[in-house]
C-alpha angles and dihedrals in degrees: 000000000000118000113237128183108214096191136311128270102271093195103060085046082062097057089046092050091047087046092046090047096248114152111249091240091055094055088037088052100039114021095067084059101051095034084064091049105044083044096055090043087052093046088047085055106036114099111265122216088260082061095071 
């Protein structure tokens, strides 16, 4: 069976952001674009069930 990510928790990226100082807009505006990208890079390189 492969492994697939399906997205990242937002709302613990919420809490790191806060914890790091980032405003609350800059991680609404930008976090949901890199979190499609970064999942679909980690799908493409996880190990997929033909691997094994």
């Amino acid at each position: 069976m492969a492994v697939r990510i399906l997205g990242w928790d937002l709302n613990v990226a919420f809490r790191l952001g806060d914890a790091m100082g980032v405003h609350p807009f800059a991680i609404a505006e930008l976090l949901p674009d890199i979190e499609a990208v970064a999942v679909y890079h980690m799908n493409k390189r996880a190990p997929s069930s033909d691997d094994a």
